[in-house]
LOROLO-454139 format. One record per residue (C-alpha): x, y, z; residue number from 1; residue in three letters. Coordinates in Angstrom, 2 decimals, decimal comma. Layout:
BEGIN
{{X Y Z} NUM ALA}
...
// end
This chain:
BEGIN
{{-114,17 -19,82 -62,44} 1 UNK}
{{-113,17 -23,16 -61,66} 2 UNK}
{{-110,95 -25,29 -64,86} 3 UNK}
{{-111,97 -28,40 -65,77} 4 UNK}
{{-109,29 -30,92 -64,95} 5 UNK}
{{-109,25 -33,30 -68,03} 6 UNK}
{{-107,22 -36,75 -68,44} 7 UNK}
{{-104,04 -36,71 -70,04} 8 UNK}
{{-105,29 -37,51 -73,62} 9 UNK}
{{-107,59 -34,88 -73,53} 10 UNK}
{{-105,49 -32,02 -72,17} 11 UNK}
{{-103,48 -32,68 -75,21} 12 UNK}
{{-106,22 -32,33 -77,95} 13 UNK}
{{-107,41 -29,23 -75,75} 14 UNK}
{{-104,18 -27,89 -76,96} 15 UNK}
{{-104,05 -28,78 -80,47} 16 UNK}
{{-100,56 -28,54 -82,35} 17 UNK}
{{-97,56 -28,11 -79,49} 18 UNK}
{{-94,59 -26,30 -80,30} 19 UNK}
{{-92,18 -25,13 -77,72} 20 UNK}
{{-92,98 -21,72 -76,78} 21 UNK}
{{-91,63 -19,02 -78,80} 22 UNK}
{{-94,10 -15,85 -78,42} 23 UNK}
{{-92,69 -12,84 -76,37} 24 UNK}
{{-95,17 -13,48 -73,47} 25 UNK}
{{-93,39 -10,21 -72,08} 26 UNK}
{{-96,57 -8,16 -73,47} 27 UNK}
{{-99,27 -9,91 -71,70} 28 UNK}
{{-100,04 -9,20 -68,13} 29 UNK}
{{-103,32 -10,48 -65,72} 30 UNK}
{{-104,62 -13,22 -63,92} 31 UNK}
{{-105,15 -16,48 -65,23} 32 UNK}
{{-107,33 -19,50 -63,19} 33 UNK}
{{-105,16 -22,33 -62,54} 34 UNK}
{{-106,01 -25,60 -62,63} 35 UNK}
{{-104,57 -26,07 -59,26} 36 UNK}
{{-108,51 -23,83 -58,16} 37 UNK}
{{-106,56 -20,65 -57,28} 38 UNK}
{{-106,14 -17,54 -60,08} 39 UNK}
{{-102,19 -16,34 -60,76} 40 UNK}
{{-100,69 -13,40 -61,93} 41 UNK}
{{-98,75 -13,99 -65,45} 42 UNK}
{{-95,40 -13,28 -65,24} 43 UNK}
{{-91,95 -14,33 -66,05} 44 UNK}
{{-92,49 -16,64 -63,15} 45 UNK}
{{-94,70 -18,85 -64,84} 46 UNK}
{{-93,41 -21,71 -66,66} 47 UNK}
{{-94,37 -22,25 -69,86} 48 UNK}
{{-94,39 -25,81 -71,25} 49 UNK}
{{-95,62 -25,46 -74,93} 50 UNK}
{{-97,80 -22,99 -77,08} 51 UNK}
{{-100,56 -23,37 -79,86} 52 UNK}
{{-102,34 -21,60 -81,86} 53 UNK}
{{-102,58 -18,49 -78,83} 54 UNK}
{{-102,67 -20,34 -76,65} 55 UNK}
{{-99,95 -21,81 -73,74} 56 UNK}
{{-99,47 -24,58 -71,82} 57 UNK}
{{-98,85 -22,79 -67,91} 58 UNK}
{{-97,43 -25,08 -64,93} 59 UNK}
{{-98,82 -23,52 -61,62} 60 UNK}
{{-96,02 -21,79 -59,96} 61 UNK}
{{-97,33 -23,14 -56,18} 62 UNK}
{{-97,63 -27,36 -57,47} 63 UNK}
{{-95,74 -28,39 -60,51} 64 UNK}
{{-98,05 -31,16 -60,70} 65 UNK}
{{-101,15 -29,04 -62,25} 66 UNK}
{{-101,04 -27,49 -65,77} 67 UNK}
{{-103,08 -25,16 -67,41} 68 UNK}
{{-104,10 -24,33 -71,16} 69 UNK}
{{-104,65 -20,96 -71,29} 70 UNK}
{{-105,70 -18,89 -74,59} 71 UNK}
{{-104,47 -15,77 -74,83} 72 UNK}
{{-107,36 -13,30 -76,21} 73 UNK}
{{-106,97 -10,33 -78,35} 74 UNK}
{{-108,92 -7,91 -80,30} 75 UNK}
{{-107,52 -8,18 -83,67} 76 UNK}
{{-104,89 -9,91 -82,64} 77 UNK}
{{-103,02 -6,44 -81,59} 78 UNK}
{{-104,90 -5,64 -78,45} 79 UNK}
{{-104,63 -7,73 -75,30} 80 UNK}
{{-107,93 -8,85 -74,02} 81 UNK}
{{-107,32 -11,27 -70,79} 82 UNK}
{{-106,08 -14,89 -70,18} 83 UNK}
{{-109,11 -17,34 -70,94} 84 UNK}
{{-108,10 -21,17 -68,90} 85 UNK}
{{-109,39 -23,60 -71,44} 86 UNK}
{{-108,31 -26,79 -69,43} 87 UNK}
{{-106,17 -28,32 -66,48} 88 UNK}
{{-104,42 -31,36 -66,19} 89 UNK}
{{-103,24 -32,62 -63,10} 90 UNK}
{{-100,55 -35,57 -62,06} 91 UNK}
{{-101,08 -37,41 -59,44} 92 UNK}
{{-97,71 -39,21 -59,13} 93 UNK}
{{-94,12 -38,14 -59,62} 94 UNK}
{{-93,33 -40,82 -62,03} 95 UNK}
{{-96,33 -39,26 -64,20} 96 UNK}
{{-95,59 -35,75 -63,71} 97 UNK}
{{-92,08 -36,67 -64,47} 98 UNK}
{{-93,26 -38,65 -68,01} 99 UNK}
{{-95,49 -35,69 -68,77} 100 UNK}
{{-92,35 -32,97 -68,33} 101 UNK}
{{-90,07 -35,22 -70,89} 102 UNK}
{{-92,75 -35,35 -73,19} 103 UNK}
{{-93,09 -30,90 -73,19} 104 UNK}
{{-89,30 -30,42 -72,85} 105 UNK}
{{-88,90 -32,66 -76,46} 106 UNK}
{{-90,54 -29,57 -77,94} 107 UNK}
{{-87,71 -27,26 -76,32} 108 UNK}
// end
């Protein structure tokens, strides 16, 4: 299923309250559709920018340049249900990609 690619503003209410990621993704595994159109496996690979409420900000491990807000679904909250893409963003310049990684690594 294809993500919507929103603007900048709105990738960043998709996500809600940032902080820098500090849930032990090392219990989820699957597939996740990218904003970049193609579907990844999750895996220490994939860099994570920021997390909300479960839910992470992924950077596509083929182009840098598209992000992904994926939720993480559960049953519970104990069982591990799937990777659901919520939104994309995508920069279309280095000087904005660049801008948009110093914003995410203040939260680190």
């Amino acid at each position: 299923m294809a993500v919507q690619l929103l603007k900048l503003d709105g990738f960043l209410q998709s996500i809600g309250t940032a902080i820098r990621p500090q849930m032990d993704m090392s219990i989820y595994h699957g597939a996740f559709d990218c904003a970049c159109g193609n579907s990844h496996a999750y895996g220490p690979h994939i860099d994570l920018l920021c997390e909300g409420s479960m839910r992470v900000v992924m950077v596509c491990p083929n182009d840098r340049s598209y992000m992904t807000n994926v939720a993480i679904k559960t049953f519970l909250l104990v069982k591990f249900r799937g990777f659901a893409s919520i939104a994309g963003w995508h920069a279309k310049t280095p000087e904005v990609l660049t801008a948009a990684h110093s914003v995410f690594n203040e939260l680190r």
